[in-house]
N, C-alpha and C positions, 0 to 999 in steps of 0.2 A: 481787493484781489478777486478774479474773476474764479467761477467754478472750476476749470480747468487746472489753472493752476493751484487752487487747494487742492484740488483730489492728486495732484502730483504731487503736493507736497506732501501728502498723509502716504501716501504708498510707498516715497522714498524714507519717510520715519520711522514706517510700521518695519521693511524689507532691508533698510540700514542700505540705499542704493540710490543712483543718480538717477534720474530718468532723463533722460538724453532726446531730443525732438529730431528727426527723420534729418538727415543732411548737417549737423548739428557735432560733429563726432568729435574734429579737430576739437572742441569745447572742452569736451571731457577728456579728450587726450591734454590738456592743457591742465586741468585741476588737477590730476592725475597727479600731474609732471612736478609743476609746482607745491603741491603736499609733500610730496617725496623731496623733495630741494628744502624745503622750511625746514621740515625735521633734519634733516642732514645735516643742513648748516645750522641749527639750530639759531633763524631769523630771528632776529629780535623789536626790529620796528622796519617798518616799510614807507620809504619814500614813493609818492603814488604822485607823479608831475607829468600834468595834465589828465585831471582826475572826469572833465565836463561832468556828472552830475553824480559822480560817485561810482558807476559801474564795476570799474575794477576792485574796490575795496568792499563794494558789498559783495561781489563774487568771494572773494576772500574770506569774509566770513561765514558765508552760507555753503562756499562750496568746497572751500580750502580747507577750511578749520582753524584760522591763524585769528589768533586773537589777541596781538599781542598790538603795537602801537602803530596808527597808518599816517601819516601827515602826507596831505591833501594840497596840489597846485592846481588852482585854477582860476585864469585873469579874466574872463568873459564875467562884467558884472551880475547878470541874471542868474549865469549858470552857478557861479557863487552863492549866492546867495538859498539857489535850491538844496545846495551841496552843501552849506549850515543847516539846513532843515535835517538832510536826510542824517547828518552825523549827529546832530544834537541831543539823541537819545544814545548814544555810544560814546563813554568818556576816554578813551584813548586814540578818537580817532578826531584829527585838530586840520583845522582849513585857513589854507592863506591865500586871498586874494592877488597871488602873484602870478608873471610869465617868470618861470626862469629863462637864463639867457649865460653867453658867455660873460657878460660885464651887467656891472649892476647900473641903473639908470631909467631911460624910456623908450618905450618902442611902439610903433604901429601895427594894430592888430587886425587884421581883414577877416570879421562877422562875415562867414557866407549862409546862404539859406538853409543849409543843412549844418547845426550845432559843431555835429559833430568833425565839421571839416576845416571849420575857424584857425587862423595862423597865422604865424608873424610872415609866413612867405604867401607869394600869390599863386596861383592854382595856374597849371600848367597845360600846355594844349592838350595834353594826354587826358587829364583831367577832365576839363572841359568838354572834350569827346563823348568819355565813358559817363559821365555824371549830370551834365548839362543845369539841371538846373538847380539841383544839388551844393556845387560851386559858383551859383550866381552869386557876385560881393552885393551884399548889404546895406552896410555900413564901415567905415572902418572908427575904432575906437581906441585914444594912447592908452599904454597900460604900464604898469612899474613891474620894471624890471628888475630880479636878484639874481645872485648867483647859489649855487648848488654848496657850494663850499662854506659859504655866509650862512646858509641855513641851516647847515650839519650841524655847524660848532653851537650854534644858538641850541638846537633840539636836543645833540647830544646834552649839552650841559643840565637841559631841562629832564630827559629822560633817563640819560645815563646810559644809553646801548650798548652794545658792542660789537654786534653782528648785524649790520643792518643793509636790505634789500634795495635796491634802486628801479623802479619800473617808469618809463617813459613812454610817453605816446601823445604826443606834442605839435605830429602832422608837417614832418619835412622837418623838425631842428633838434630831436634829439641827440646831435653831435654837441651841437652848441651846448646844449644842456651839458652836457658831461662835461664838454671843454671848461666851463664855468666852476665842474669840482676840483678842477688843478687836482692836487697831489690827494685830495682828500674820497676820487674816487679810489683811490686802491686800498680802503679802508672798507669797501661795499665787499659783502660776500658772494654776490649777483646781481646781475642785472637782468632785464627785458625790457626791449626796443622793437620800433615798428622798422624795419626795414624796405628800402622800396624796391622794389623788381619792377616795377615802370613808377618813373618817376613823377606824381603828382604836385609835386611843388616847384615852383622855381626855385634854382639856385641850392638845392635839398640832395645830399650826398648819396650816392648809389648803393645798394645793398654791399658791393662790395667793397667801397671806398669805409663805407660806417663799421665792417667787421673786420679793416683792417687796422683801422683805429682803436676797436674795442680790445683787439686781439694786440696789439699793440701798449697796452697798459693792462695785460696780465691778465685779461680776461680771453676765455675757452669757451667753443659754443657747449651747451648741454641740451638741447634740446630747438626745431624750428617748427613754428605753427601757422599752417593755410591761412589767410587774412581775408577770404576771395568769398564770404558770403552773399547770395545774391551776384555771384557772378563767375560761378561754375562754367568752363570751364578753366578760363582765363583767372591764372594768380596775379594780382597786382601787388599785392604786399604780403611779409612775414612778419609773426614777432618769433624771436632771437630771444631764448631763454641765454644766458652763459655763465659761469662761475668763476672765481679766483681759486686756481689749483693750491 
């Protein structure tokens, strides 16, 4: 941990506060949001699909407070593997080498140069534009596929939940993701999804096609968060807090 980031972490301990980085705010309007949603719905495990190295779930517990159980998707073999590291000192929080998808089976995955852009879809002229070498393909690599629904019942049985969170960010197929829970998403007490306001993937539902689908299986927005760091003033994507009323 470099100096900086210790002396922030001692002043947000000593002051019981975030410290927040210049342009950074959506962030904290995000932890904010989410604290207040866990308690509420009193969260009990969190589905975290497409985890790349863990980010989300360590947010969660450094910024959230949620400490309750995370299971971890993520099919890029490397990036798995980092993401057994970083969970392995934390015992409720469990990693599956899977993409999920609508159907279980296999599918092709297109490694581009930048991790965090990696997807079962290919990168769009839009893309391409904005990112260039960002979205240069790599390699492409098969991956096994499950479904959302196949995993609940396995996990439930394992953990016992009852209120459990759903967060995607999957790069273009978090419909497919949820398509994959059938009936077992309306069992999630919320959700959060990347939404696209210009659309980076091929073939990848539009912000308003994917909140008509969510809203369509009972789910409400509660909350929408700037995706657009590094590219002020142009939004290209949201995440889509939402809730089952």
């Amino acid at each position: 941990m470099n100096v900086k980031r210790l002396a922030r972490r001692m002043v947000e301990k000593a002051l019981d506060v975030h410290v927040v980085p210049v342009g950074h705010g959506a962030l904290a309007f995000e932890w904010e949001h989410l604290r207040r949603l866990f308690e509420h719905f009193a969260v009990d495990c969190v589905f975290d699909v497409g985890a790349n190295v863990g980010q989300y779930a360590t947010m969660l517990r450094a910024r959230v407070g949620y400490q309750g159980p995370i299971v971890s998707y993520e099919p890029v073999p490397e990036l798995a593997a980092r993401l057994r590291s970083a969970s392995a000192p934390d015992p409720a929080w469990f990693v599956e080498e899977l993409a999920l998808d609508a159907v279980e089976g296999r599918a092709t995955l297109n490694v581009f140069a930048s991790d965090r852009f990696s997807s079962l879809h290919s990168a769009s002229a839009a893309a391409t534009q904005q990112f260039r070498e960002k979205v240069r393909l790599e390699r492409r690599v098969e991956v096994r596929t499950a479904t959302l629904a196949k995993e609940f019942v396995k996990y439930q049985t394992t953990l016992g939940f009852k209120r459990p969170f759903l967060k995607m960010d999957t790069q273009g197929h978090d419909v497919s993701v949820a398509v994959g829970a059938g009936d077992r998403l309306r069992d999630f007490v919320g959700l959060q999804s990347e939404l696209a306001i210009q659309r980076l993937y091929e073939d990848a539902p539009s912000y308003a096609e994917a909140l008509e689908f969510y809203r369509g299986r009972g789910f409400e927005p509660s909350a929408f968060v700037p995706n657009n760091l590094g590219h002020f003033p142009r939004l290209l994507e949201i995440d889509c807090i939402m809730f089952r009323p």
